[in-house]
ROSE-4610 file (N, C-alpha, C; in Angstrom, 1 decimal, always signed):
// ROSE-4610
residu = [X/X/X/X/X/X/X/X/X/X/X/X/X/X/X/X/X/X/X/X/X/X/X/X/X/X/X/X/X/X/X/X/X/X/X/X/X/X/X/X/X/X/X/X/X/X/X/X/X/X/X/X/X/X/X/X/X/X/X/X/X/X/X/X/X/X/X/X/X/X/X/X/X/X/X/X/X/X/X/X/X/X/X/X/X/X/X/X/X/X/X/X/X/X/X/X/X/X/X/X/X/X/X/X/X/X/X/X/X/X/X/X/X/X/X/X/X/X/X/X/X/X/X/X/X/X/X/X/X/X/X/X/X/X/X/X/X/X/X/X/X/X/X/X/X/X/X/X/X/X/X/X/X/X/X/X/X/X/X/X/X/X/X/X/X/X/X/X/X/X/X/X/X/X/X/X/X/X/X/X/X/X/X/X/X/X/X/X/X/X/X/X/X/X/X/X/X/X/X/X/X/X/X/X/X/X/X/X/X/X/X/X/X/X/X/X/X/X/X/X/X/X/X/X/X/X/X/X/X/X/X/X/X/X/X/X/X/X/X/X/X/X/X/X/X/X/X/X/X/X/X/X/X/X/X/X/X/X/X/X/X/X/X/X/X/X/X/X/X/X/X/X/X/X/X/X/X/X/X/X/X/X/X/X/X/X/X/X/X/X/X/X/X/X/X/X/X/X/X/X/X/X/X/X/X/X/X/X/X/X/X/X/X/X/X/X/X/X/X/X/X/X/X/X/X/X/X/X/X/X/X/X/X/X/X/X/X/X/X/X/X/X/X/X/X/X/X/X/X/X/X/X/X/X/X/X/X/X/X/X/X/X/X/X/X/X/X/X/X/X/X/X/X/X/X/X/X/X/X/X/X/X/X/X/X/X/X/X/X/X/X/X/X/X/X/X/X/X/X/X/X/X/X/X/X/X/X/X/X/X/X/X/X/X/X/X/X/X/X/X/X/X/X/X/X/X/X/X/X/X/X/X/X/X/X/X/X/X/X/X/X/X/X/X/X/X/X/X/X/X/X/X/X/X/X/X/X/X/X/X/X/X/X/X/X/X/X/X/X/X/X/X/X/X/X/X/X/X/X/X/X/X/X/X/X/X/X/X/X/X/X/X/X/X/X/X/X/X/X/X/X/X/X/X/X/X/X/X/X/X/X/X/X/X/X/X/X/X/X/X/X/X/X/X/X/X/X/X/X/X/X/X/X/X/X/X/X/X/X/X/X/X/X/X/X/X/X/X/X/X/X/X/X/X/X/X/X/X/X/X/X/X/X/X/X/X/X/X/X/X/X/X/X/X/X/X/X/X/X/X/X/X/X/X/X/X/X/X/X/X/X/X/X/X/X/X/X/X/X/X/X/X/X/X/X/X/X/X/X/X/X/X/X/X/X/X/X/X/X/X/X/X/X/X/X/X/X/X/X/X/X/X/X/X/X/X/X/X/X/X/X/X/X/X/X]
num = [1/1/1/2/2/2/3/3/3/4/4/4/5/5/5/6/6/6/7/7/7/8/8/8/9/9/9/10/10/10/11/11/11/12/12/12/13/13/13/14/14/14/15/15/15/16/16/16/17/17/17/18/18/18/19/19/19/20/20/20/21/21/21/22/22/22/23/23/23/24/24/24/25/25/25/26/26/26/27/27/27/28/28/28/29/29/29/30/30/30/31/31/31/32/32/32/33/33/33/34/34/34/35/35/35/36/36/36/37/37/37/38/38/38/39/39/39/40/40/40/41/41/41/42/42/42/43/43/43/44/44/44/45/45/45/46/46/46/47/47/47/48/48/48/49/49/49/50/50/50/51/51/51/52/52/52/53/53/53/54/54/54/55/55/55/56/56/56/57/57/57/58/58/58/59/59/59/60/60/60/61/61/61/62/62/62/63/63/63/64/64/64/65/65/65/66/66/66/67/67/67/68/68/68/69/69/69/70/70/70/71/71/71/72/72/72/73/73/73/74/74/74/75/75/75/76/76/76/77/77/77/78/78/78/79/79/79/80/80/80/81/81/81/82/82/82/83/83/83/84/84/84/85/85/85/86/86/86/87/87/87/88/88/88/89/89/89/90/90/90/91/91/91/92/92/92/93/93/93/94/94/94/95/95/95/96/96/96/97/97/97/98/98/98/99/99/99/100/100/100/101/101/101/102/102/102/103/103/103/104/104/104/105/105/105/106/106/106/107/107/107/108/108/108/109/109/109/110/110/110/111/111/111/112/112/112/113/113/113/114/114/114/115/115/115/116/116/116/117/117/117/118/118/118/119/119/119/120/120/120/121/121/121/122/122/122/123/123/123/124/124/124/125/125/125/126/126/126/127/127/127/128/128/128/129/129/129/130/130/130/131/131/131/132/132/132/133/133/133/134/134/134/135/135/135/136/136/136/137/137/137/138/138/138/139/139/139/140/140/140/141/141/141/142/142/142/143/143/143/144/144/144/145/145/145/146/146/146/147/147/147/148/148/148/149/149/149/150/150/150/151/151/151/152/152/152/153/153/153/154/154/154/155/155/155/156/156/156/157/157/157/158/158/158/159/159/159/160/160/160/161/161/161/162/162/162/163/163/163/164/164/164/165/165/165/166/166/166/167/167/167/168/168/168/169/169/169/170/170/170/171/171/171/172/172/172/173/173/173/174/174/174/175/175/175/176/176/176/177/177/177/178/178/178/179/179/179/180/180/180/181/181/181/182/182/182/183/183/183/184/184/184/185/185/185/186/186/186/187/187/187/188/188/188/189/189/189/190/190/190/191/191/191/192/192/192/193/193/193/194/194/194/195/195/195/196/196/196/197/197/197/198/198/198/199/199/199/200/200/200/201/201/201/202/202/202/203/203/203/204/204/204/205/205/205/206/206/206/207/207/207/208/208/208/209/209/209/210/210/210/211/211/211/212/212/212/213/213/213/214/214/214/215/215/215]
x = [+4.7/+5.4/+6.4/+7.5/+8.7/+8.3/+8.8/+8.6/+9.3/+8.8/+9.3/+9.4/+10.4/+10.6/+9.9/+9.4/+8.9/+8.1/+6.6/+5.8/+5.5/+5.4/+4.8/+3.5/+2.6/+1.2/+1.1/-0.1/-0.3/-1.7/-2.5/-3.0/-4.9/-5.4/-6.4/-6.3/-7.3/-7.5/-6.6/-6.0/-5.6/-5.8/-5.4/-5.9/-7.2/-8.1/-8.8/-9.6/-11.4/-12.3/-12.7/-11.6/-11.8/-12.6/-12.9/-13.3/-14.4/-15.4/-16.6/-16.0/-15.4/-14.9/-13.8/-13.2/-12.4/-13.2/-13.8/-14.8/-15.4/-16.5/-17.1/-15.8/-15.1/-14.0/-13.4/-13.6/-13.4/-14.4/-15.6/-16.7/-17.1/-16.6/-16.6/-15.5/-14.8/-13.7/-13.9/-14.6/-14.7/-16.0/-16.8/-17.8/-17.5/-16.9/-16.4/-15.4/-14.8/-13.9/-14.9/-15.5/-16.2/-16.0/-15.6/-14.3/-16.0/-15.4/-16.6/-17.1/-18.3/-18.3/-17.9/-17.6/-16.6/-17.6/-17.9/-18.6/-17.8/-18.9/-18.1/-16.8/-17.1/-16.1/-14.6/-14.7/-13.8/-13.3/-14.0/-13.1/-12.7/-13.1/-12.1/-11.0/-10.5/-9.5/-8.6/-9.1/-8.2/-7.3/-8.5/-7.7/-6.2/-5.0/-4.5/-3.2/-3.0/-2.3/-2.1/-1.2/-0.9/-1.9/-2.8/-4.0/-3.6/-2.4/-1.5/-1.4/-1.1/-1.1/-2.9/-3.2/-5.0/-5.4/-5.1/-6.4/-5.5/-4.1/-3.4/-3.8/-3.8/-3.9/-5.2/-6.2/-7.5/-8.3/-7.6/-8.4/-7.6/-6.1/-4.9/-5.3/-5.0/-5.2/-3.2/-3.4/-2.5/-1.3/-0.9/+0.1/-0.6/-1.5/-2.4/-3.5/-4.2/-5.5/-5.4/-4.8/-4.3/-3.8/-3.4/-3.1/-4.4/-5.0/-6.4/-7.4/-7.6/-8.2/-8.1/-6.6/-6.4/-6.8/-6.3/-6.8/-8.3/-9.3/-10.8/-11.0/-10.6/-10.2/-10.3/-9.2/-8.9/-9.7/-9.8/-11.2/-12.7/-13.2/-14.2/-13.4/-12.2/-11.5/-11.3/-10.7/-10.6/-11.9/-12.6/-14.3/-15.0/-14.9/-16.1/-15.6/-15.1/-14.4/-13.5/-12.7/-11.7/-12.1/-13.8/-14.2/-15.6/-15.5/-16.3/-15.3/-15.1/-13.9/-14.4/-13.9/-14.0/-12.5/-12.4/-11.3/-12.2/-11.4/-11.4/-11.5/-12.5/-12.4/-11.3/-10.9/-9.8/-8.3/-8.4/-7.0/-6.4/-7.3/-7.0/-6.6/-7.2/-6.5/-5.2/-5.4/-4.3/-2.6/-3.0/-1.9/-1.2/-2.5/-2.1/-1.2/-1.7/-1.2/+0.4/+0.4/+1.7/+3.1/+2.0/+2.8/+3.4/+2.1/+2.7/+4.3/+4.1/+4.6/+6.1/+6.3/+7.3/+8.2/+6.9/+7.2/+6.4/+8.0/+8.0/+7.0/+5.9/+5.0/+5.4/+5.0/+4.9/+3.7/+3.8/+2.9/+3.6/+3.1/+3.8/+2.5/+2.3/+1.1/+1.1/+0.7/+1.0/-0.5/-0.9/-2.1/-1.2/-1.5/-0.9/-0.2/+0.4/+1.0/-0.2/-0.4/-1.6/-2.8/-3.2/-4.4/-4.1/-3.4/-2.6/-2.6/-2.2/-1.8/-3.6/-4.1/-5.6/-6.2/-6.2/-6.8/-6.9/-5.3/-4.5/-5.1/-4.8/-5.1/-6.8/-7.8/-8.9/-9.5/-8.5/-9.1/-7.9/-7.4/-6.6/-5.5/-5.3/-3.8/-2.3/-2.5/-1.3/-0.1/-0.5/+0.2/+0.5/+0.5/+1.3/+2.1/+2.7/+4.1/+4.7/+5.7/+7.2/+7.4/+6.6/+7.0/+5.6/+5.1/+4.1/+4.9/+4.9/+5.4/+4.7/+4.4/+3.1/+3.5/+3.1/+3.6/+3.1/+3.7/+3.3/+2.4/+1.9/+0.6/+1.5/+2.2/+2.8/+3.5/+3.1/+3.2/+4.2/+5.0/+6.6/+6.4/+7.1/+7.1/+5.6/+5.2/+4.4/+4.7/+6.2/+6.7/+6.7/+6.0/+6.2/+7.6/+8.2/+9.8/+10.0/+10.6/+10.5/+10.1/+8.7/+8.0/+9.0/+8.9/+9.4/+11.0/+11.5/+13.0/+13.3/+12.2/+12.2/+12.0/+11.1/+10.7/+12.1/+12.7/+13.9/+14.7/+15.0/+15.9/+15.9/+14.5/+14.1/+14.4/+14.2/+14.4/+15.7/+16.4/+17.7/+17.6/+16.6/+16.4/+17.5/+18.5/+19.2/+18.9/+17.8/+17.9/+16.6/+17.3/+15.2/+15.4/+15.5/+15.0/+14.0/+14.2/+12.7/+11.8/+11.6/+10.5/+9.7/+8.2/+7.4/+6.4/+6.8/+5.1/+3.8/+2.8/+1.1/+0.7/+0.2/-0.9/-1.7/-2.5/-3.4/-3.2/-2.5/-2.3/-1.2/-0.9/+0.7/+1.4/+1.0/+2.2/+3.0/+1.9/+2.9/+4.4/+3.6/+3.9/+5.7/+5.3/+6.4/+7.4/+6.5/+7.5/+8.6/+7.8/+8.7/+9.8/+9.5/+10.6/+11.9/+11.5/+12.4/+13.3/+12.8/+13.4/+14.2/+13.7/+14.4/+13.7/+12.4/+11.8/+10.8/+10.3/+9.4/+7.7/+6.5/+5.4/+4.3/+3.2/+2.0/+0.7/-0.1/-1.1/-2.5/-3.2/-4.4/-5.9/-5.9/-6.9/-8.3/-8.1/-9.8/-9.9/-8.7/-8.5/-9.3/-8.4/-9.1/-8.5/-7.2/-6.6/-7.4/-6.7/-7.7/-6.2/-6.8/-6.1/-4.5/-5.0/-3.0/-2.3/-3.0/-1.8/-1.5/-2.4/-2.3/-1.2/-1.0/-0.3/+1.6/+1.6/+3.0/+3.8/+2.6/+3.5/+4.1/+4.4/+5.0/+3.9/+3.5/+2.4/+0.5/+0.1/-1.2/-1.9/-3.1/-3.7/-5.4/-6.3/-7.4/-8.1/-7.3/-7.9/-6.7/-7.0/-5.9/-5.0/-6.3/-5.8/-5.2/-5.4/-4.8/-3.1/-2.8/-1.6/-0.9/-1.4/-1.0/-0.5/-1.5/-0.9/-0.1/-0.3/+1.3/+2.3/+2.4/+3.8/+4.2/+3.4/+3.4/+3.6/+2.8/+3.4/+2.1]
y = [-11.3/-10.3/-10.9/-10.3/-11.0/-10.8/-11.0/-10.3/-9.5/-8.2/-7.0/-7.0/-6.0/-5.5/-4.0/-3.4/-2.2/-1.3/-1.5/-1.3/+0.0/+1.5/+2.5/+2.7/+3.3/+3.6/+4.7/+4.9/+6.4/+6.0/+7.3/+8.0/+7.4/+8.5/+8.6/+7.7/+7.0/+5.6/+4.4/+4.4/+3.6/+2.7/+3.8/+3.2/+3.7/+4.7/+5.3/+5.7/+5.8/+6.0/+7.8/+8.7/+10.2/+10.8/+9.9/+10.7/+11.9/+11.1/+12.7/+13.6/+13.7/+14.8/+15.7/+15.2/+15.8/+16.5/+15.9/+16.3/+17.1/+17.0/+18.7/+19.8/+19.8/+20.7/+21.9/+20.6/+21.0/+21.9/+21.0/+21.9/+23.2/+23.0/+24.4/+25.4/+25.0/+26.0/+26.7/+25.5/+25.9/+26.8/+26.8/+27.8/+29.0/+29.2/+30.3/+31.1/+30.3/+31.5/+31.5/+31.3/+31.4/+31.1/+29.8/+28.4/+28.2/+27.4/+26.5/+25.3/+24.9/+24.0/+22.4/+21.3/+20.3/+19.2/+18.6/+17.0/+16.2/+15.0/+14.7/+13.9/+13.3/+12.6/+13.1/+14.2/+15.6/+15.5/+15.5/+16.1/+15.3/+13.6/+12.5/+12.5/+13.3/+13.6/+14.6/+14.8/+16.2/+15.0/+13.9/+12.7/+12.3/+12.5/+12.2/+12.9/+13.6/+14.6/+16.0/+16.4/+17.9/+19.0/+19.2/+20.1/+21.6/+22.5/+23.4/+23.0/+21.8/+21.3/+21.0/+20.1/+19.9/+21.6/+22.3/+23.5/+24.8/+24.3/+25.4/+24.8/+23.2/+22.7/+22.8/+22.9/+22.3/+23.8/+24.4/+26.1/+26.7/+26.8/+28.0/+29.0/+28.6/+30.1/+30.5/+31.5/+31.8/+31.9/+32.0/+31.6/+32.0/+33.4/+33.9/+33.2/+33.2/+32.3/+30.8/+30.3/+28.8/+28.6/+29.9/+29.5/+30.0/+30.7/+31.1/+29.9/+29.5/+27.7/+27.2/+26.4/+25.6/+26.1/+27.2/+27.9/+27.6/+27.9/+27.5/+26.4/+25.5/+24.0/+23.5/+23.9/+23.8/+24.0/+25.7/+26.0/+25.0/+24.4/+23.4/+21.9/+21.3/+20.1/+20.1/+21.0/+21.5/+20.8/+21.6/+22.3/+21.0/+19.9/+19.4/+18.3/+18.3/+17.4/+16.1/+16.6/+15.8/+14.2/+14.6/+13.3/+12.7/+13.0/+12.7/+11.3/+10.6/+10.0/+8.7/+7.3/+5.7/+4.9/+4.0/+3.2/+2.2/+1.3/+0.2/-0.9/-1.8/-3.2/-3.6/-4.1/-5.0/-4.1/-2.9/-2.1/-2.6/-2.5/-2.4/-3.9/-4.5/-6.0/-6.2/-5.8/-6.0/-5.0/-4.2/-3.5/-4.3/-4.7/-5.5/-6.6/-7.6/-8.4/-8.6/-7.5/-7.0/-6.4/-5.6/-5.7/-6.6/-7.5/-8.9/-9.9/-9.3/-10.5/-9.5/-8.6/-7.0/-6.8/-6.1/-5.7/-4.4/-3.6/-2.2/-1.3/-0.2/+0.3/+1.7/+2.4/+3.8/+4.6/+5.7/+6.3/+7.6/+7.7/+8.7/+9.6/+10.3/+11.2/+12.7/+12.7/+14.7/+15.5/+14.7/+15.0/+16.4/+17.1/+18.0/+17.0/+17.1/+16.2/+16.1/+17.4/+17.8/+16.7/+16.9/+16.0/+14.7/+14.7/+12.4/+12.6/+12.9/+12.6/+12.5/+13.0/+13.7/+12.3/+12.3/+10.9/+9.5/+9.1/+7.9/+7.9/+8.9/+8.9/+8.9/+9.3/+9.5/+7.7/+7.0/+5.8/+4.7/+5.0/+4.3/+3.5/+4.2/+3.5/+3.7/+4.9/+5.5/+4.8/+3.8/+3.2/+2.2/+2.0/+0.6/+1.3/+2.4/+3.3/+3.8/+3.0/+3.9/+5.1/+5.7/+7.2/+7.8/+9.1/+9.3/+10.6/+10.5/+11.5/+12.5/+13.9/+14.5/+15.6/+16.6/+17.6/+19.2/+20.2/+21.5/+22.2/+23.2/+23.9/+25.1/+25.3/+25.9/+25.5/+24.4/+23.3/+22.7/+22.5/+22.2/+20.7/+19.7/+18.2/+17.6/+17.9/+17.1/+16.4/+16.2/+15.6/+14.0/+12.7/+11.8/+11.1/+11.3/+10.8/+11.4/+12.2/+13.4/+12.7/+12.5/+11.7/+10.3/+9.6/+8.1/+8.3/+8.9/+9.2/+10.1/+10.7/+11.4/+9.7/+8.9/+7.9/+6.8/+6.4/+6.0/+6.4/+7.5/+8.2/+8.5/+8.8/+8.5/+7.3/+6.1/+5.1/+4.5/+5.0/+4.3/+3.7/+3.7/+2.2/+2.1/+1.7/+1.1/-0.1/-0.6/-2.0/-1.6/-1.0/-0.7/-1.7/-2.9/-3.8/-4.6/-4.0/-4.6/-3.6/-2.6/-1.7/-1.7/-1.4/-1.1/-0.2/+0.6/+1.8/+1.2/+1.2/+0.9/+2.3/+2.6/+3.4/+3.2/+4.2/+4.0/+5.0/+6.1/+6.8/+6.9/+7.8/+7.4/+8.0/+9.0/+9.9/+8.7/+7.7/+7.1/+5.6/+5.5/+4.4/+5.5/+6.6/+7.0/+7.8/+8.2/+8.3/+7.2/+5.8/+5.0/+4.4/+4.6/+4.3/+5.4/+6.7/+7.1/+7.2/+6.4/+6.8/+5.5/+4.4/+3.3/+2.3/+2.2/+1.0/+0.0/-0.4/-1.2/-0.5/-0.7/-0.2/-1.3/-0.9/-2.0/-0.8/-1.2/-0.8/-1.0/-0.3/-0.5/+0.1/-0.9/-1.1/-0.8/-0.6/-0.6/+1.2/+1.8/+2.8/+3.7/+5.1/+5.9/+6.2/+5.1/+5.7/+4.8/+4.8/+3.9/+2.8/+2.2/+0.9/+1.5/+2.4/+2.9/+3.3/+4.1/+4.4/+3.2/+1.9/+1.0/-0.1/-0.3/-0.6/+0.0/+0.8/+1.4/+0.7/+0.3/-0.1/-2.1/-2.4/-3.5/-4.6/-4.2/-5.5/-4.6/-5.6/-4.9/-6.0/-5.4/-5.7/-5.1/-6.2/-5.9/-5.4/-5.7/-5.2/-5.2/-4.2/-4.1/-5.4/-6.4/-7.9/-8.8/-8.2/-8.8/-9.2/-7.9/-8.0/-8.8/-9.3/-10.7/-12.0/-12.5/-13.3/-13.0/-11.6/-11.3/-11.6/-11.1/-11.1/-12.3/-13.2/-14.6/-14.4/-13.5/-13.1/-13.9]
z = [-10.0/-9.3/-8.3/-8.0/-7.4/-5.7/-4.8/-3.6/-3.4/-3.2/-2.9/-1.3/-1.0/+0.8/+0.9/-0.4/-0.1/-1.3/+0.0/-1.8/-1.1/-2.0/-1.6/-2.8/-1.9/-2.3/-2.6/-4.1/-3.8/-3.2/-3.1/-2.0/-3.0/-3.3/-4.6/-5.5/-5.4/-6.7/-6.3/-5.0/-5.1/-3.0/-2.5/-1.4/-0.7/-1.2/-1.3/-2.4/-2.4/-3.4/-3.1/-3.6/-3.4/-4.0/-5.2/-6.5/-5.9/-5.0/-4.8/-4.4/-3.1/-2.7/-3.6/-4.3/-5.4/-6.5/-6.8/-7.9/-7.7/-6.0/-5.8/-5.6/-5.4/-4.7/-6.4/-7.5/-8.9/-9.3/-9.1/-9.6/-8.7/-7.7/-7.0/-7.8/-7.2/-7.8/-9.5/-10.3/-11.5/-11.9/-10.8/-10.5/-10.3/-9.2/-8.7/-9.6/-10.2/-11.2/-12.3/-13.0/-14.0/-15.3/-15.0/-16.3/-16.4/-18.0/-18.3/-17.9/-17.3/-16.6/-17.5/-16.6/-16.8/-16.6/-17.1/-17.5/-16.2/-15.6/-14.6/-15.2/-15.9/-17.1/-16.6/-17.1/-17.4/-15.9/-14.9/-13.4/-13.0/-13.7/-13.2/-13.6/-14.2/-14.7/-14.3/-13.1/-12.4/-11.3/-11.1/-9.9/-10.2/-9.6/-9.6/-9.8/-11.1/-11.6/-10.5/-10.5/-9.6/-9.9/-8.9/-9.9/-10.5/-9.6/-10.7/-12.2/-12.3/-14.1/-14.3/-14.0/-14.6/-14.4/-13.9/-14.0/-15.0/-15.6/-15.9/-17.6/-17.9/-19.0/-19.8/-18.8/-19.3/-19.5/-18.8/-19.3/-19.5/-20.1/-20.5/-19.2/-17.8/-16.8/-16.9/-16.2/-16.3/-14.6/-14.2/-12.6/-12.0/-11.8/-10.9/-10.6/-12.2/-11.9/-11.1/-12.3/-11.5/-10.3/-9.5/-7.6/-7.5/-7.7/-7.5/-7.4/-8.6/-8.7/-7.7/-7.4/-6.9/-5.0/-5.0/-3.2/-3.4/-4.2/-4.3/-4.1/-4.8/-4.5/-3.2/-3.0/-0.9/+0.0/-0.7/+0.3/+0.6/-0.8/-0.3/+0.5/-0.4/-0.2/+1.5/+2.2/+3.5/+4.5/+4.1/+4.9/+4.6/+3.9/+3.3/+2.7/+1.4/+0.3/+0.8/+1.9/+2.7/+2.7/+3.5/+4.0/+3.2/+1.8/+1.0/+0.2/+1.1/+0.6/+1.5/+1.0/+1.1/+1.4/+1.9/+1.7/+0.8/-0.5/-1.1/-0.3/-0.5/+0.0/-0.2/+1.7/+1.8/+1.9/+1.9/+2.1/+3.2/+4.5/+5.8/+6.2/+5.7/+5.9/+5.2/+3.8/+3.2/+3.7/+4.0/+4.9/+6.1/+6.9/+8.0/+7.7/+6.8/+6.6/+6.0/+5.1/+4.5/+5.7/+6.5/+8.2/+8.4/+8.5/+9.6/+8.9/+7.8/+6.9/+7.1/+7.4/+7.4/+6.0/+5.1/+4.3/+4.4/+4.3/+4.0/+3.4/+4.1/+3.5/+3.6/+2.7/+2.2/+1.7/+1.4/+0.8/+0.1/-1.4/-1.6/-2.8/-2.8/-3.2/-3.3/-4.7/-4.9/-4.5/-3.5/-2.6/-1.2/-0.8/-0.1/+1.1/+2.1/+2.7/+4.5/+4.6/+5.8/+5.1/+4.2/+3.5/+3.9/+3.2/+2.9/+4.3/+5.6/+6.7/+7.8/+7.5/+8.2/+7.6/+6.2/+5.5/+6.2/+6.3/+6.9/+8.2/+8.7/+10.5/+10.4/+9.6/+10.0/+9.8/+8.2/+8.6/+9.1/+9.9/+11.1/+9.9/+9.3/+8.2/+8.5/+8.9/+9.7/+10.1/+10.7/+11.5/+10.8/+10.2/+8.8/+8.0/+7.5/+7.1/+7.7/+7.1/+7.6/+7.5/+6.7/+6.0/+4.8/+4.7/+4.0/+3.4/+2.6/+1.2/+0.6/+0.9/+0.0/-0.2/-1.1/-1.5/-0.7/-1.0/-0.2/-1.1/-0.1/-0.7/-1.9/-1.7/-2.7/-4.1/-4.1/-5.6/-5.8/-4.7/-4.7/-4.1/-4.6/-4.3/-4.7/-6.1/-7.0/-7.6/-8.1/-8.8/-8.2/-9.3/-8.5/-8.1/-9.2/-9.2/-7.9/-7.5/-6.9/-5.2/-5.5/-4.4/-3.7/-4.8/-4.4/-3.9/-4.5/-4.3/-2.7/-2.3/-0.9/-0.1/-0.6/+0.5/+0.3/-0.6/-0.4/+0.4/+0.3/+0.7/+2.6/+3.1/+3.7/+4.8/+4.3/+4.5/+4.1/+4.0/+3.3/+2.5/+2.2/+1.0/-0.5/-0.6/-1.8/-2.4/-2.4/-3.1/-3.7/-5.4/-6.0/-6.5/-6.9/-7.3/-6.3/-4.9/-4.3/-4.0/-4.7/-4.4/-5.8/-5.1/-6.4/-6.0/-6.9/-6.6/-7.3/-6.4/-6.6/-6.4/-8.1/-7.8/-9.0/-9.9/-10.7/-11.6/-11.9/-12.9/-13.8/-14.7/-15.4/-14.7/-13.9/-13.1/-12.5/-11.7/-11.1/-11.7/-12.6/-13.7/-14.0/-14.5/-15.3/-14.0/-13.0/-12.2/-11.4/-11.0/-10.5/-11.7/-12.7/-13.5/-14.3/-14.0/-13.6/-11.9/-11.5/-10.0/-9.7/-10.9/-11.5/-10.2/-10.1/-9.1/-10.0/-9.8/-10.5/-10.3/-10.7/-11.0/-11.2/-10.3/-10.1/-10.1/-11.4/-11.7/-11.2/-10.2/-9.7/-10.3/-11.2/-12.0/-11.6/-10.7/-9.5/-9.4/-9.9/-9.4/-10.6/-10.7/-11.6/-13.4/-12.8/-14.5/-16.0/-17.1/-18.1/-18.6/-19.7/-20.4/-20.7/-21.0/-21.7/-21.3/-19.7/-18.8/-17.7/-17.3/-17.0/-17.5/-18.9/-20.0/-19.7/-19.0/-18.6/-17.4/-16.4/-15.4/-15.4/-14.6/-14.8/-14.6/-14.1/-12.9/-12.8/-12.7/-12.5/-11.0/-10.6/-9.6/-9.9/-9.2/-9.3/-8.4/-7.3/-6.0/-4.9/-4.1/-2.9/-2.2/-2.0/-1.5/-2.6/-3.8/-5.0/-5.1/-4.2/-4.4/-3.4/-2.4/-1.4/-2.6/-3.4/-3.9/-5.0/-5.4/-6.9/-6.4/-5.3/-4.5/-3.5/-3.2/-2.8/-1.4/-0.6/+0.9/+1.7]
């Protein structure tokens, strides 16, 4: 990996282990409407993706239902789910360090933006980006392209040849490449081999990427 001046993160699977709290939040929701229940398998698969698409795809609901879902969702994610949640060994150092060295940090996640923010601040990350990126409860700014291009933008940033988005699913793989930045795959995270296979660079762990990048 080259040295970059600005790596943005996503949120789930990658600087954080969400998966429980997401998963009950699923299985609630999937209770309460009365969908067919989902193998845990299955609701790892809700991680990541805009849950408007996972709950519109995986059961044909229809615009009503599906804001319906997703408000159920919330309602446990809110109350409970939020903090059913871990940092990855080594984030917190590896942030710092990445600080110290002053290279540019971000965050950009189709996690609601209240959430990503409550998250950060609850485990003291906050304060190592320039800027956190998340989308509205009304389904608008899921898009990750969409995402990375607000955090440029944001930042003035014109030089995508030194930016790379780290995250762990294909959203983010295919979104930093349309947004025309580079893509670092976090393997530790939740996606599998072939959407890993898309991005540029991979990483095995959060502190992994200290030495990709030679900082």
């Amino acid at each position: 990996m080259q040295p970059f001046e600005l790596l943005i993160w996503d949120l789930d699977g990658t600087l954080t282990d969400s998966a429980p709290g997401i998963m009950n939040a699923i299985f609630y929701s999937v209770g309460k409407m009365g969908l067919a229940p989902l193998t845990p398998e299955e609701s790892r698969g809700f991680i990541g993706p805009p849950l408007h698409d996972s709950f519109q795809k995986r059961f044909s609901l229809n615009s009503d239902d599906t804001s319906r879902a997703v408000e159920l969702f919330r309602e446990y994610y809110r109350g409970k789910g939020l903090w059913e949640n871990n940092l990855y060994p080594g984030v917190t150092e590896t942030l710092r360090t990445l600080s110290d060295k002053k290279v540019t940090l971000a965050v950009a996640t189709a996690k609601p933006l209240v959430f990503a923010e409550k998250i950060l601040g609850h485990f003291q990350l906050a304060r190592y980006f320039q800027i956190i990126a998340g989308s509205h409860f009304d389904g608008r700014k899921t898009d990750k392209e969409e995402l990375i291009r607000d955090v440029l933008n944001g930042l003035s940033f014109t030089r995508n040849e030194a930016v790379c988005m780290v995250g762990d699913r294909l959203h983010d793989f295919n979104g930093a490449k349309r947004a025309g930045v580079f893509s670092c795959a976090a393997t530790y995270g939740y996606g599998t081999e072939e959407e890993w296979d898309m991005a540029d660079y991979r990483i095995s762990s959060p502190c992994d990427i200290l030495r990709r990048i030679g900082v």
